[in-house]
C-alpha positions as CSV (number, residue, x, y, z in Angstrom):
1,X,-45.2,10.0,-21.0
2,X,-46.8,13.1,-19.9
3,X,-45.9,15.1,-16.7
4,X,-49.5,14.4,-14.8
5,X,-48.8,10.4,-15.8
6,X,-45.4,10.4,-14.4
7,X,-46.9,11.8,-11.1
8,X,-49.9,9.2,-10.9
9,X,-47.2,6.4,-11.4
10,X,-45.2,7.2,-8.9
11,X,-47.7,8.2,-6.4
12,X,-48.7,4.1,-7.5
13,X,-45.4,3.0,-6.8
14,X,-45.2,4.6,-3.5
15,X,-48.4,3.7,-2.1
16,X,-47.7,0.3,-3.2
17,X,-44.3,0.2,-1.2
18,X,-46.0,1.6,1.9
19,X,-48.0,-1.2,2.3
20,X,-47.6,-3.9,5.3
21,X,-46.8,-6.9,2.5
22,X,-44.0,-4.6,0.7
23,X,-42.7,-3.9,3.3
24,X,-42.0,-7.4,4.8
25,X,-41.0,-8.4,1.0
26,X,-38.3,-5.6,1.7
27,X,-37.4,-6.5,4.8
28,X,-36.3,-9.9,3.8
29,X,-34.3,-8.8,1.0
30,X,-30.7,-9.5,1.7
31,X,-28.0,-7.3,0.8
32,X,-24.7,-9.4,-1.1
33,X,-21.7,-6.7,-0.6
34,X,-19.4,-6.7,-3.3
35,X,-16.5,-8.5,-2.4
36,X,-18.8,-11.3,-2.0
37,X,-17.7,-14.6,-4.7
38,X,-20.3,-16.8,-6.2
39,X,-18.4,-19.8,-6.9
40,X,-14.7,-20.8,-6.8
41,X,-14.1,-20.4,-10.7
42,X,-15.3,-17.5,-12.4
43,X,-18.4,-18.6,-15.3
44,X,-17.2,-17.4,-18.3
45,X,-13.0,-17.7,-18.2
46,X,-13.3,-20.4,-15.5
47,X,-10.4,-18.6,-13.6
48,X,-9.7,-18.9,-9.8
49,X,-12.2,-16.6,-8.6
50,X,-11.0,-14.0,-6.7
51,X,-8.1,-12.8,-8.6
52,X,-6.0,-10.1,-8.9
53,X,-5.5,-7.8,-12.2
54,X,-3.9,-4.6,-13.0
55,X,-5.6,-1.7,-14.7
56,X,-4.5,-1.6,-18.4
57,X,-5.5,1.8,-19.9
58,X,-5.0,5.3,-17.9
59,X,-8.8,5.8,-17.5
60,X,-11.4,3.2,-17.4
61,X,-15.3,3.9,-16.4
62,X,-16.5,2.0,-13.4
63,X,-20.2,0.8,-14.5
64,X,-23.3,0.5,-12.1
65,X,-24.0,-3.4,-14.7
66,X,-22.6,-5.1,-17.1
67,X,-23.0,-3.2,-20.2
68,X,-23.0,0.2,-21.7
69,X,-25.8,1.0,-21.5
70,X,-25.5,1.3,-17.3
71,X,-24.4,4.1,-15.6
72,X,-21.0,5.3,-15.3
73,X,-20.6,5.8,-11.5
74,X,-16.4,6.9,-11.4
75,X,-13.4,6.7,-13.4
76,X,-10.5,5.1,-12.5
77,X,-7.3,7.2,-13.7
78,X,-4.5,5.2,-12.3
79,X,-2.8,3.2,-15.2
80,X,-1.6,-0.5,-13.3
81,X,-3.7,-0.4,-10.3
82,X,-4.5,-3.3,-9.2
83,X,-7.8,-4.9,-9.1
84,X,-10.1,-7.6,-7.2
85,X,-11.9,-9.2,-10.1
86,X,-15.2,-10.8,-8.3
87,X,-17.3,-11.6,-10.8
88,X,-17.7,-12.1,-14.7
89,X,-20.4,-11.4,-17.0
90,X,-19.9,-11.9,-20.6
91,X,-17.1,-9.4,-21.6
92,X,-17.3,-7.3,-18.4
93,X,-15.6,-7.9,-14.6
94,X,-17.1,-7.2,-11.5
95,X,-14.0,-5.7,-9.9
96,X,-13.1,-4.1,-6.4
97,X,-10.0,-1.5,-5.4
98,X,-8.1,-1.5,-1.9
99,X,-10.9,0.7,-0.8
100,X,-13.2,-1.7,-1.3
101,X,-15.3,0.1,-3.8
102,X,-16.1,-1.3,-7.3
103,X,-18.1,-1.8,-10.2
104,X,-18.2,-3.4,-13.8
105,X,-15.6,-2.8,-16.1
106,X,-15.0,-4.4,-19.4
107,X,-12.4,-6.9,-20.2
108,X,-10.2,-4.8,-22.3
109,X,-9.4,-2.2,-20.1
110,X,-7.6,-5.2,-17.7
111,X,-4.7,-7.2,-17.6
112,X,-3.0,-10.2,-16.0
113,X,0.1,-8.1,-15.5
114,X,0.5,-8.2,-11.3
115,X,1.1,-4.9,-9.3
116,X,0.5,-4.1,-6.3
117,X,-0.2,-0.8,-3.9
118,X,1.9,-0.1,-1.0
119,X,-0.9,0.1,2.2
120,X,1.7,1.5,4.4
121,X,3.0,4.7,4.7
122,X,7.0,4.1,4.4
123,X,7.9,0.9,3.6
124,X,10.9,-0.4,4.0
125,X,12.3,-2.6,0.9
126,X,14.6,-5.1,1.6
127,X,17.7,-7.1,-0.3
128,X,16.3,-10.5,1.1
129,X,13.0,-11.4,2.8
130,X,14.2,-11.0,6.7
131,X,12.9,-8.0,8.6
132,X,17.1,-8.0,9.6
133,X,18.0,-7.5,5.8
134,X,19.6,-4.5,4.5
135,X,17.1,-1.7,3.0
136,X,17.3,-1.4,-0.4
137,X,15.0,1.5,-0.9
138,X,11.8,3.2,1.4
139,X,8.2,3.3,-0.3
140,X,5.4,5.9,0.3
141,X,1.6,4.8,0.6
142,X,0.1,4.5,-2.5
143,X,3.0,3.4,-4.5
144,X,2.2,1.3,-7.5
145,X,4.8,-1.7,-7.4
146,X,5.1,-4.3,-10.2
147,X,4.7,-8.0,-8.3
148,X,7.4,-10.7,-8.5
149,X,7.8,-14.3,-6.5
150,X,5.7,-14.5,-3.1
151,X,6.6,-16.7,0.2
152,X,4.3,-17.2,2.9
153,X,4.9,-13.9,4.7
154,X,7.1,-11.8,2.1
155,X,6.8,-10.7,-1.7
156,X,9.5,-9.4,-4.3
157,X,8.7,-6.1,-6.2
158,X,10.0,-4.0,-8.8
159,X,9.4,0.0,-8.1
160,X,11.1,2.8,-10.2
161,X,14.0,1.0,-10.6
162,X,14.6,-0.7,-7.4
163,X,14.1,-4.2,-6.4
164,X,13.7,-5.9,-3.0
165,X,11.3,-8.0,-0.8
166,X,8.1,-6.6,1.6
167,X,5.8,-8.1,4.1
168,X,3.3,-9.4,2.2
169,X,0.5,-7.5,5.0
170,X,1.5,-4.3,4.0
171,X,0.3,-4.8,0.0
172,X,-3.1,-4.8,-1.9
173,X,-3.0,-6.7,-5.4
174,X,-1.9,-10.3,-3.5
175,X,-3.9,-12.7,-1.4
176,X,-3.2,-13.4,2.1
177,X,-2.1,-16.8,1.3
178,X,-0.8,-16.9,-2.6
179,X,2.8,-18.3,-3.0
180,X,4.7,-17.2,-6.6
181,X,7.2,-18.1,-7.9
């Protein structure tokens, strides 16, 4: 297409915008964030939908759609991070980090190996899951912890070597309510 036929195009296209009609066809477009879940199970694994997965590979490309032919909008470079899956599309996950930000990824690049991420600055790990239990170790933000049984209120991880139980608030990779065992 030539340079003077890309300009009457998009002169079209924004003329056509500009008009009343567009614009109340705009208007009453709604917005779905992200996070947002279609359906309990997810389509194409019919898994409990959302789930949590860990990043498999040491870089994976965060797609804009479902395929590789969209745009690669980041890269995540953080080998077991966990994930939100929220949605499924033939080989490819729709999935979310603790920051909330997300795209599609494909299938191989995940696992069902649980971690989780540390949301608060020095965590205290302890021997048995009572905030009177003795510490076992202290855990920055933003460490990567492998997940073990959950309670109601506590969770058991594995980091670097040490094991002990945290409040289950203070962790990204496990659902507010899950129980493990």
């Amino acid at each position: 297409m030539k340079a003077g036929r890309v300009k009457t195009v998009l002169m079209a296209i924004a003329l056509a915008m500009s008009s009343p009609l567009a614009q109340s066809v705009a208007a009453q477009e709604t917005v779905v964030p992200i996070t947002s879940v279609q359906s309990d199970r997810g389509p194409v694994t019919n898994l409990p939908m959302p789930r949590y997965v860990s990043l498999k590979a040491n870089e994976a490309n965060v797609r804009r759609g479902p395929s590789l032919s969209h745009r690669i909008d980041w890269v995540f470079q953080r080998r077991d991070m966990p994930l939100r899956v929220v949605g499924e599309y033939g080989h490819w996950r729709r999935v979310v980090d603790r920051e909330g930000m997300g795209g599609w990824v494909h299938y191989s690049l995940l696992s069902g190996n649980r971690t989780v991420i540390i949301d608060r600055d020095l965590l205290v790990l302890r021997r048995q899951a009572i905030a009177a239990s003795t510490e076992v170790a202290i855990l920055e933000l933003g460490v990567i912890a492998d997940l073990g049984e959950c309670q109601i209120d506590w969770c058991r991880l594995r980091a670097d070597g040490y094991r002990g139980w945290a409040p289950k608030a203070d962790l990204f990779g496990v659902g507010a309510d899950e129980l493990r065992d």
